[in-house]
Each structure stands twice: as C-alpha cells, then as structure tokens.
NULOLUM-685323 format. One record per residue (C-alpha): residue number from 0; residue in three letters; x, y negated, z negated. Coordinates in nm, 2 decimals. Each point is the difference from the previous one (the first is absolute). Layout:
<rs>
+-------+-------+--------+--------+--------+
: lumlo : lumpa :     xx :     yy :     zz :
+-------+-------+--------+--------+--------+
:   NUM :   ALA :      X :      Y :      Z :
...
+-------+-------+--------+--------+--------+
</rs>
This chain:
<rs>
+-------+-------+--------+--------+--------+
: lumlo : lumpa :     xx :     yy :     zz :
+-------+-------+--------+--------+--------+
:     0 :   UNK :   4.85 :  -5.58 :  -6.84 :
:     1 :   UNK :  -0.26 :  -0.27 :   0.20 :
:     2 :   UNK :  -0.34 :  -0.03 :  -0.14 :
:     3 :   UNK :  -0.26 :  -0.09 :   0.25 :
:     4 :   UNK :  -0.30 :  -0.15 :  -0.07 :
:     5 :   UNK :  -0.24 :   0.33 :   0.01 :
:     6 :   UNK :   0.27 :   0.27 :   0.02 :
:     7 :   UNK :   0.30 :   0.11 :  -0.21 :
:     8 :   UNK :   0.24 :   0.09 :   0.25 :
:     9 :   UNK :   0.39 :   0.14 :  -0.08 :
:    10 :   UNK :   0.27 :  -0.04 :   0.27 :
:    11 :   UNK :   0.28 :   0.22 :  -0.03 :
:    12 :   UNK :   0.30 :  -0.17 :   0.05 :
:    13 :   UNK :   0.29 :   0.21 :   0.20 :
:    14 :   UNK :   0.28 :   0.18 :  -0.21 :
:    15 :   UNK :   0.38 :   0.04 :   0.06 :
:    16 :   UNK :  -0.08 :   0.38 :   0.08 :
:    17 :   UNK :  -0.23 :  -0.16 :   0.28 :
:    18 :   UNK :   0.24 :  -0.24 :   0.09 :
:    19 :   UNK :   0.24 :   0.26 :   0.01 :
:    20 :   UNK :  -0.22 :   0.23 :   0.26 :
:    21 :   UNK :  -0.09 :  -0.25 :   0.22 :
:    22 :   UNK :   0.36 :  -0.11 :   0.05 :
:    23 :   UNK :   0.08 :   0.42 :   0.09 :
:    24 :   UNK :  -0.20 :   0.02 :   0.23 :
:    25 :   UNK :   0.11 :  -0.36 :   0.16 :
:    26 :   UNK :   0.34 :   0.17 :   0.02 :
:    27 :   UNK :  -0.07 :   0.27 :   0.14 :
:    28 :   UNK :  -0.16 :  -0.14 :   0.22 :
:    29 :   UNK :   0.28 :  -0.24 :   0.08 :
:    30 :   UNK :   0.23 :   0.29 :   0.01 :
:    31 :   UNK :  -0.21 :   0.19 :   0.28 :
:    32 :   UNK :   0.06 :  -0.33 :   0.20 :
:    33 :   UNK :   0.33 :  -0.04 :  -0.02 :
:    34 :   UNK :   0.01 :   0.36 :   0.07 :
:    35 :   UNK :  -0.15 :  -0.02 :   0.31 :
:    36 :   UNK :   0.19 :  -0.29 :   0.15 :
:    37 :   UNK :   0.34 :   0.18 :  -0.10 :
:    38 :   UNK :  -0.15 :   0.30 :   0.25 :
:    39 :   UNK :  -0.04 :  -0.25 :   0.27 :
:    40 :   UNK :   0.36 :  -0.26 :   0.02 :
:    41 :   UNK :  -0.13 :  -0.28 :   0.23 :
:    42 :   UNK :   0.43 :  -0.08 :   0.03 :
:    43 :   UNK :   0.24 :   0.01 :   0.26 :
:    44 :   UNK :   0.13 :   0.34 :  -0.10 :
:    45 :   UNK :  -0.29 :   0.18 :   0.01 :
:    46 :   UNK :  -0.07 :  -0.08 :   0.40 :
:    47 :   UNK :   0.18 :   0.16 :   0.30 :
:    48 :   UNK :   0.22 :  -0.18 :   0.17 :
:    49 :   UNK :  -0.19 :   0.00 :   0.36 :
:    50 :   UNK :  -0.28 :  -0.16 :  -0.23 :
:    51 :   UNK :   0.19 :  -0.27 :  -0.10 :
:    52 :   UNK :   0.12 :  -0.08 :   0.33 :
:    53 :   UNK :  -0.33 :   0.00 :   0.17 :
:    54 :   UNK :  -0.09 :  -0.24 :  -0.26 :
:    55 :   UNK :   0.25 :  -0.23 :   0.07 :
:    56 :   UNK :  -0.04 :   0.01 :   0.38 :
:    57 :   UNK :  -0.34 :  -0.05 :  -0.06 :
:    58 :   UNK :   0.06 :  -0.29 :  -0.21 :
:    59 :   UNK :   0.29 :  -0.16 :   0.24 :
:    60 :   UNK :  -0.22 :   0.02 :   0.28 :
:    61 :   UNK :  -0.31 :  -0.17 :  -0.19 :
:    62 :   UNK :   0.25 :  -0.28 :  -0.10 :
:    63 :   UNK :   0.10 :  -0.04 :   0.33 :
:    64 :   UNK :  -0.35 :   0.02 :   0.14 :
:    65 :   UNK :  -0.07 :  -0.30 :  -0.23 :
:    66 :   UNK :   0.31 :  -0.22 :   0.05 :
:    67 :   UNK :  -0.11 :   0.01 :   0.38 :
:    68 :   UNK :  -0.33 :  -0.12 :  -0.10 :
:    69 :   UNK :   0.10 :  -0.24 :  -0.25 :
:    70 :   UNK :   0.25 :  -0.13 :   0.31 :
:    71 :   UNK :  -0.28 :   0.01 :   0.28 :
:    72 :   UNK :  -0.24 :  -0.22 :  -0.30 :
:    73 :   UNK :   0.23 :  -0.23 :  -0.08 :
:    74 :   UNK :   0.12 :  -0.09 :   0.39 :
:    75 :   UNK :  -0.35 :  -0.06 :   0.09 :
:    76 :   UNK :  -0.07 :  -0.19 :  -0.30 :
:    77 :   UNK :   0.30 :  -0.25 :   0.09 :
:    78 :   UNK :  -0.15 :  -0.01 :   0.36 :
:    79 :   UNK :  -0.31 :  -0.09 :  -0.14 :
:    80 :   UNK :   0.09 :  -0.27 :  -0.23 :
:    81 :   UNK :   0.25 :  -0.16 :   0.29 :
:    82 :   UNK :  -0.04 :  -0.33 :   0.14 :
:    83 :   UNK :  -0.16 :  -0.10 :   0.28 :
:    84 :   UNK :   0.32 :  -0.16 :   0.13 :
:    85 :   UNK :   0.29 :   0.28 :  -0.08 :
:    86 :   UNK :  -0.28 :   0.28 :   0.15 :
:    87 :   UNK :   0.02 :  -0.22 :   0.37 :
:    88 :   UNK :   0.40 :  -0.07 :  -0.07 :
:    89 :   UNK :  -0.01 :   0.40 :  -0.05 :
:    90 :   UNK :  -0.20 :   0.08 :   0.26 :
:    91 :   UNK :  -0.27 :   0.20 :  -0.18 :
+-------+-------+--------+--------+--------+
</rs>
C-alpha cells in the first residue's frame, strides 16, 4: 500500500493466477509462431531442384564476375604504384 501526500492510493500487486494467464497467452502465441515457420521450411529439401541450380549458377557467375574485378583492381593498382624506372624498363 503507498500513501501519498493528499491521496490514499492501493496498488494491486499481480497474482500467480495472473502470472499464470499472461504466460498462456505468451505460449500460445509462441506456438502460433512456430506454427507458421514449420508451414513454410526455408531448407534445402523443401526447394526444387532447378531452383537450387539456378541459385548456384547465379552465385558462380557473381563470384566470377568479382574475381575478374578484383584481378582488373589489383593489376592497375600495381601499375599505379610502379616506379618510374621499371614502367620505362617495361615499356608502359
């Protein structure tokens, strides 16, 4: 019980049968969730196999889109940062 200055006022604290609601209805909740993302597998098994291919062609041609970039930086980069001297020995 708090007294304040001008008012009496009586909080309520919660009870195990409160408690006990609350955490019901967090499980269910919870249990709709998982629900849910047991209707929708996100694995391996639950795609085609075309899908999965495309998927990795898609992601062997990205990689191999950036190694050529990564090559075509870093070449340039050495040109750049060569000497005056090997450049004319090179001929560049």
């Amino acid at each position: 019980m708090l007294v304040n200055c001008r008012y009496l006022i009586h909080v309520q604290e919660p009870s195990s049968a409160d408690l006990t609601a609350y955490l019901e209805t967090v499980n269910k909740d919870l249990k709709k969730k998982k629900e849910e993302r047991l209707k929708n597998p996100r694995d391996l098994k639950a795609k085609k196999k075309a899908d999965i291919m495309d998927e990795l062609t898609t992601a062997k041609n990205k990689i191999t889109k950036m190694e050529a970039v990564n090559i075509d930086e870093l070449f340039t980069k050495t040109l750049n940062s060569l000497p005056l001297d090997v450049k004319r020995k090179l001929e560049l």
